[in-house]
C-alpha positions as CSV (number, residue, x, y, z in Angstrom):
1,X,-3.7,-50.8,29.8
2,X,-2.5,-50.2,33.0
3,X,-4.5,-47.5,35.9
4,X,-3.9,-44.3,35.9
5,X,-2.6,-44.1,39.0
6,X,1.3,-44.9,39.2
7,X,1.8,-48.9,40.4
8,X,4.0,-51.6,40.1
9,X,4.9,-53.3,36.7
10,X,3.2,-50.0,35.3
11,X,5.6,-47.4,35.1
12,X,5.4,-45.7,31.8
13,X,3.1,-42.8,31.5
14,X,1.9,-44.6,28.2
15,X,1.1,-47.5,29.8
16,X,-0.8,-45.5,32.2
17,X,-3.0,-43.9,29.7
18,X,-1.3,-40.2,29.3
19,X,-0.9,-38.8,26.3
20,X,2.9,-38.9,25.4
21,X,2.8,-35.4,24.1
22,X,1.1,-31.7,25.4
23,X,1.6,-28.3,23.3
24,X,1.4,-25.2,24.5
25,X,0.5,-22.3,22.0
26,X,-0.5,-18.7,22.7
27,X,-0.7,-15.6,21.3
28,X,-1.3,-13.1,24.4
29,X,1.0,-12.1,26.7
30,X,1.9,-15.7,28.2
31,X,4.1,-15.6,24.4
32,X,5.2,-12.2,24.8
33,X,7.1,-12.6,28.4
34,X,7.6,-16.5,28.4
35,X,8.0,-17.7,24.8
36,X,10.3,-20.4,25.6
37,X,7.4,-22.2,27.3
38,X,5.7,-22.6,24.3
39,X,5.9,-25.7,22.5
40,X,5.6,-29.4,22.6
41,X,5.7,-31.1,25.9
42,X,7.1,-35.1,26.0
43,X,5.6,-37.2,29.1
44,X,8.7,-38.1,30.6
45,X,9.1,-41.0,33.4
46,X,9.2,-38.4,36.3
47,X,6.6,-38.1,38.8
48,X,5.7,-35.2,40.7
49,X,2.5,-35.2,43.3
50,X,1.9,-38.8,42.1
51,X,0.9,-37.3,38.7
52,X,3.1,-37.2,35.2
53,X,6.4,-34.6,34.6
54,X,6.1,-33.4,31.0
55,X,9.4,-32.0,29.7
56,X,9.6,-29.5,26.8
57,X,11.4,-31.2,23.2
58,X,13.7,-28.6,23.7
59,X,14.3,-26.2,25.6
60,X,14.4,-27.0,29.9
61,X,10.6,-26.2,31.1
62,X,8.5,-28.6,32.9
63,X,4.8,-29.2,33.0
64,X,3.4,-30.7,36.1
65,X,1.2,-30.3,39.1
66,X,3.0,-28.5,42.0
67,X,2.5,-28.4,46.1
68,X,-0.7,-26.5,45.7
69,X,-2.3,-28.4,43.4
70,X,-2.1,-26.8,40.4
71,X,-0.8,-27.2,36.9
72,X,2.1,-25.2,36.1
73,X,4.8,-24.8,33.8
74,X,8.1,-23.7,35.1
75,X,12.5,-24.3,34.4
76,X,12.5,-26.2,37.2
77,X,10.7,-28.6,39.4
78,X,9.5,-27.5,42.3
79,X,6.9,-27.2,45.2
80,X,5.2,-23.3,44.8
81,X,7.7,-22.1,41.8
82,X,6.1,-21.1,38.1
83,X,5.7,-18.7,35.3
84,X,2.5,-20.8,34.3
85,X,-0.3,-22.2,36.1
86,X,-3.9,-23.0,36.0
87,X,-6.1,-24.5,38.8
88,X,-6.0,-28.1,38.5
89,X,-9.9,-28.9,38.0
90,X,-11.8,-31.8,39.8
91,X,-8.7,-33.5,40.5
92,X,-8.1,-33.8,36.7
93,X,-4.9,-35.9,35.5
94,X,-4.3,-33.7,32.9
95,X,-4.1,-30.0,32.6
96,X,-7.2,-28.1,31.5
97,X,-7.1,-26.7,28.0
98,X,-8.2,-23.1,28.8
99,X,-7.8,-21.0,32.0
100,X,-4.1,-20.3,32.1
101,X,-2.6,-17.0,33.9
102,X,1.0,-16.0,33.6
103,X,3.3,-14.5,36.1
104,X,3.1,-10.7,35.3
105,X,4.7,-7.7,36.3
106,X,1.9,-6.9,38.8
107,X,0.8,-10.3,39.6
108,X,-1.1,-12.8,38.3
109,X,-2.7,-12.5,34.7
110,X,-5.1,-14.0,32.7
111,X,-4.1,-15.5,28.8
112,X,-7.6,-16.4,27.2
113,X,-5.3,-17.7,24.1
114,X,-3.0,-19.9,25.8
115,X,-4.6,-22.9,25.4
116,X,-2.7,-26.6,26.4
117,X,-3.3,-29.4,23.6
118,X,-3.1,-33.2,23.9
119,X,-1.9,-35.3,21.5
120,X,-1.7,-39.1,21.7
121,X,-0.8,-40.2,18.8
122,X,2.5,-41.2,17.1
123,X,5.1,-38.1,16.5
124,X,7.9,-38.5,13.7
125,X,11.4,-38.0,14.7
126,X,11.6,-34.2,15.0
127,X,15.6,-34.3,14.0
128,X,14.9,-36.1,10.8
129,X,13.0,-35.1,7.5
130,X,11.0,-37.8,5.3
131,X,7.8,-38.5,4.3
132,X,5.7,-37.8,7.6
133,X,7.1,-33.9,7.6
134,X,4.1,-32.7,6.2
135,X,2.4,-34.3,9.9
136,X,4.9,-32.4,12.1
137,X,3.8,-29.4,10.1
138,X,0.0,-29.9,10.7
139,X,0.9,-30.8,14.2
140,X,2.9,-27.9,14.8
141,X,0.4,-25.7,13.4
């Protein structure tokens, strides 16, 4: 297993130790004004502040760590931008589970329930059914 640090001859996130999927699930008002964010998150090759991209399965959102440091979920790629975000903690190289706020109408808010799950494990093809739907179910929640 390669560093976790980006290097040479170690260029996939899986080979770097990340897991190769994140969900996002909530059920406070992070879902109510930004649903398409929710959902499962694939680690994608990208790079943004020498740390992995996540891309939503489908749907465009990213999850990554901006300019300021912080985790944050967003349509696009960029420096300050997002509809999501939580403090990136200790340098972490992955998001925290628990502290996210949401772009409100009056600021920043809080979302106790919006919670940021990792899962490193093998996924199913998510286009086809057989015998390992009864895992995307389970997984899905």
């Amino acid at each position: 297993m390669c560093c976790l640090h980006p290097r040479p001859g170690c260029d996939t996130g899986e080979d770097q130790g990340f897991p190769s999927f994140l969900k996002i699930t909530s059920s406070g008002g992070a879902k109510d004004l930004y649903p398409t964010y929710l959902g499962i998150y694939k680690l994608s090759r990208e790079r943004y502040s020498n740390l992995p991209v996540y891309k939503h399965t489908n749907k465009t959102a990213y999850l990554f760590v901006n300019s300021l440091d912080d985790w944050v979920v967003d349509d696009r790629i960029s420096r300050r931008h997002a509809r999501l975000y939580a403090d990136r903690i200790d340098n972490s190289e992955l998001p925290t589970e628990n502290g996210w706020k949401y772009a409100g109408g009056s600021g920043w808010m809080s979302d106790t329930s919006l919670t940021v799950h990792k899962y490193d494990g093998d996924i199913p093809n998510w286009t086809k059914k057989g015998p390992k739907t009864e895992i995307i179910k389970e997984f899905l929640g």
